[in-house]
C-alpha positions in Angstrom: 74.4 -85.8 -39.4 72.1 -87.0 -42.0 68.3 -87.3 -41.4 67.5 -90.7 -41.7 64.0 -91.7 -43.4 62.4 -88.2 -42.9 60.9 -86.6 -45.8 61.9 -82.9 -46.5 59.4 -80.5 -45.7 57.8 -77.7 -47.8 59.2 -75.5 -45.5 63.1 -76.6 -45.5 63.0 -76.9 -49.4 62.0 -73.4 -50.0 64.4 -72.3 -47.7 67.3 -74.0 -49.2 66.0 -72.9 -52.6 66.1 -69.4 -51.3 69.4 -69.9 -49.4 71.1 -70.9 -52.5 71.9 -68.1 -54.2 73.8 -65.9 -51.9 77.4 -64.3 -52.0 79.4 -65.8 -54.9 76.6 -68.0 -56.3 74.7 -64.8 -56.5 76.9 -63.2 -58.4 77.7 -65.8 -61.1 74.3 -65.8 -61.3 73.4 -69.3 -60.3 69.2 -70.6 -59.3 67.8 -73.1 -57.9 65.3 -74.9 -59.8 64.5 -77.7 -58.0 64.9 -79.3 -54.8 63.9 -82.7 -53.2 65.2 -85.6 -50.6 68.7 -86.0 -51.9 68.3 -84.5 -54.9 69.0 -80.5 -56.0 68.7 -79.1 -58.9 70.4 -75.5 -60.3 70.0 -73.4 -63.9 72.8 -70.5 -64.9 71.7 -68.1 -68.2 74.9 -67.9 -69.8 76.5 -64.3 -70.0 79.4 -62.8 -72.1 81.2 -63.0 -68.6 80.8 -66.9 -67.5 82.3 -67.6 -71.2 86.2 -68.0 -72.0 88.6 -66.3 -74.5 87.5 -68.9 -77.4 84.1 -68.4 -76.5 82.9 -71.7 -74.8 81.4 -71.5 -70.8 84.4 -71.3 -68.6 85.5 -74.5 -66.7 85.7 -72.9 -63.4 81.9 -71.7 -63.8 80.8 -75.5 -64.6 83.0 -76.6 -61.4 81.7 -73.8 -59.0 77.7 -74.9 -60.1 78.6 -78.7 -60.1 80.3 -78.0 -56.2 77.7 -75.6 -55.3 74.7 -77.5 -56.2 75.9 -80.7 -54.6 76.4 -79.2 -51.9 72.5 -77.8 -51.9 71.5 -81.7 -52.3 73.1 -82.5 -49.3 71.9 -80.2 -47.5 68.4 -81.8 -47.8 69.9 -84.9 -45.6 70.9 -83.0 -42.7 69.4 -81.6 -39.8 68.8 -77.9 -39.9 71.7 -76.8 -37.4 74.3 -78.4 -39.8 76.2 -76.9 -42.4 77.6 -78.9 -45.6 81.4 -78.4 -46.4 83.1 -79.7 -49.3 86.1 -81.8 -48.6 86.8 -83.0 -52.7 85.5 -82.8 -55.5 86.9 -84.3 -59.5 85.0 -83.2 -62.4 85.2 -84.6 -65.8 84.5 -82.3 -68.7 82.4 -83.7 -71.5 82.7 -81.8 -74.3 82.8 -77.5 -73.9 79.9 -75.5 -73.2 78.4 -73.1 -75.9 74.7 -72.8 -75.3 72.6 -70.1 -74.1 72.1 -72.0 -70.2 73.0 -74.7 -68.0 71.8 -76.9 -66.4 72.9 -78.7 -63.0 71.3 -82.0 -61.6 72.4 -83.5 -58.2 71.9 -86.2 -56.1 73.5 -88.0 -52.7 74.8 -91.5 -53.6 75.8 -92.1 -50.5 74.9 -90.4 -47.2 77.1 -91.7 -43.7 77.1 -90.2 -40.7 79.1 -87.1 -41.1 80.3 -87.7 -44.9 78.0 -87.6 -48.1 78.9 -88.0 -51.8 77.2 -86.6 -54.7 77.1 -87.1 -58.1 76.5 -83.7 -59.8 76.0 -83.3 -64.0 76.2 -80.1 -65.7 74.3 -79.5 -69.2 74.2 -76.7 -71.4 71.5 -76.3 -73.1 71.2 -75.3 -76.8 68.2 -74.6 -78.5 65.9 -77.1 -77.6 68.2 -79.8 -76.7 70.6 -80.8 -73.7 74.0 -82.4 -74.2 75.6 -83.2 -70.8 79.1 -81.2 -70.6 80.4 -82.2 -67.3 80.1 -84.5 -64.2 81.4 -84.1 -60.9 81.8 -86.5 -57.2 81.5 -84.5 -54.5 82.3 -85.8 -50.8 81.0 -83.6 -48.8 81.2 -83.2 -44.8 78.0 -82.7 -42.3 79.2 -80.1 -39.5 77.3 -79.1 -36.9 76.9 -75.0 -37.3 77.9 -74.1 -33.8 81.0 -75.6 -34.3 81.8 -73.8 -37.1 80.3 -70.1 -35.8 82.6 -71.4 -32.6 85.7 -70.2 -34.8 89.0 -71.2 -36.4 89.9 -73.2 -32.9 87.6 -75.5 -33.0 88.5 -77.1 -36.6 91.9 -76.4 -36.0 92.4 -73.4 -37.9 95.1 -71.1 -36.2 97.1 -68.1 -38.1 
């Protein structure tokens, strides 16, 4: 359930900066940058691995930081015993990735009570310039974290 009106505190935004890079996210290599009210912000230094057979960043890394980092931005509109789940996302790519970094900005366009969308855009960064290479919409779903910890019954998940 989003927060309504409250600022984020010191406190919550350092822990979400630390949260975000565990598991998966960890591996790929992805950091959070910068975090505020609705907002979240995520950097990547490109590596032989994130990159493609012709050489450009691969597609799935540019979905999996535009997903990820939405994600983190709504995050900062829920109360602390809620997780974030994405539920869709459609990403548009730009033009292909061949910089040394990217560069992920966030933001909740729209927050309801248990759904949020996010607009997330990827750019890789060359030199000492920025051309934007993707853009995502995320909807996104505010679950309360006991429910999920309570197992597969409770969403309806069975074997």
């Amino acid at each position: 359930m989003p927060t309504s009106g409250m600022e984020l505190s010191r406190e919550r935004a350092e822990f979400l900066a630390r949260d975000f890079s565990r598991g998966f996210i960890a591996y790929c290599g992805f950091a959070a940058e910068e975090v505020r009210r609705g907002y979240f912000r995520s950097s990547l230094i490109l590596r032989p691995e994130h990159r493609q057979q012709d050489g450009f960043v691969h597609a799935g890394v540019m979905a999996a930081m535009a997903d990820h980092t939405a994600g983190y931005a709504g995050f900062t509109l829920v109360d602390q015993d809620h997780q974030i789940l994405t539920i869709e996302f459609k990403i548009n790519f730009l033009r292909p990735a061949k910089g040394h970094s990217l560069s992920c900005r966030s933001r909740v366009i729209r927050a309801g009570q248990q759904l949020l969308v996010a607009e997330s855009e990827v750019f890789d960064i060359r030199k000492d310039e920025e051309k934007e290479t993707a853009r995502a919409l995320v909807t996104l779903m505010a679950v309360p974290g006991a429910k999920l910890s309570a197992g597969d019954q409770v969403l309806g998940l069975r074997e």
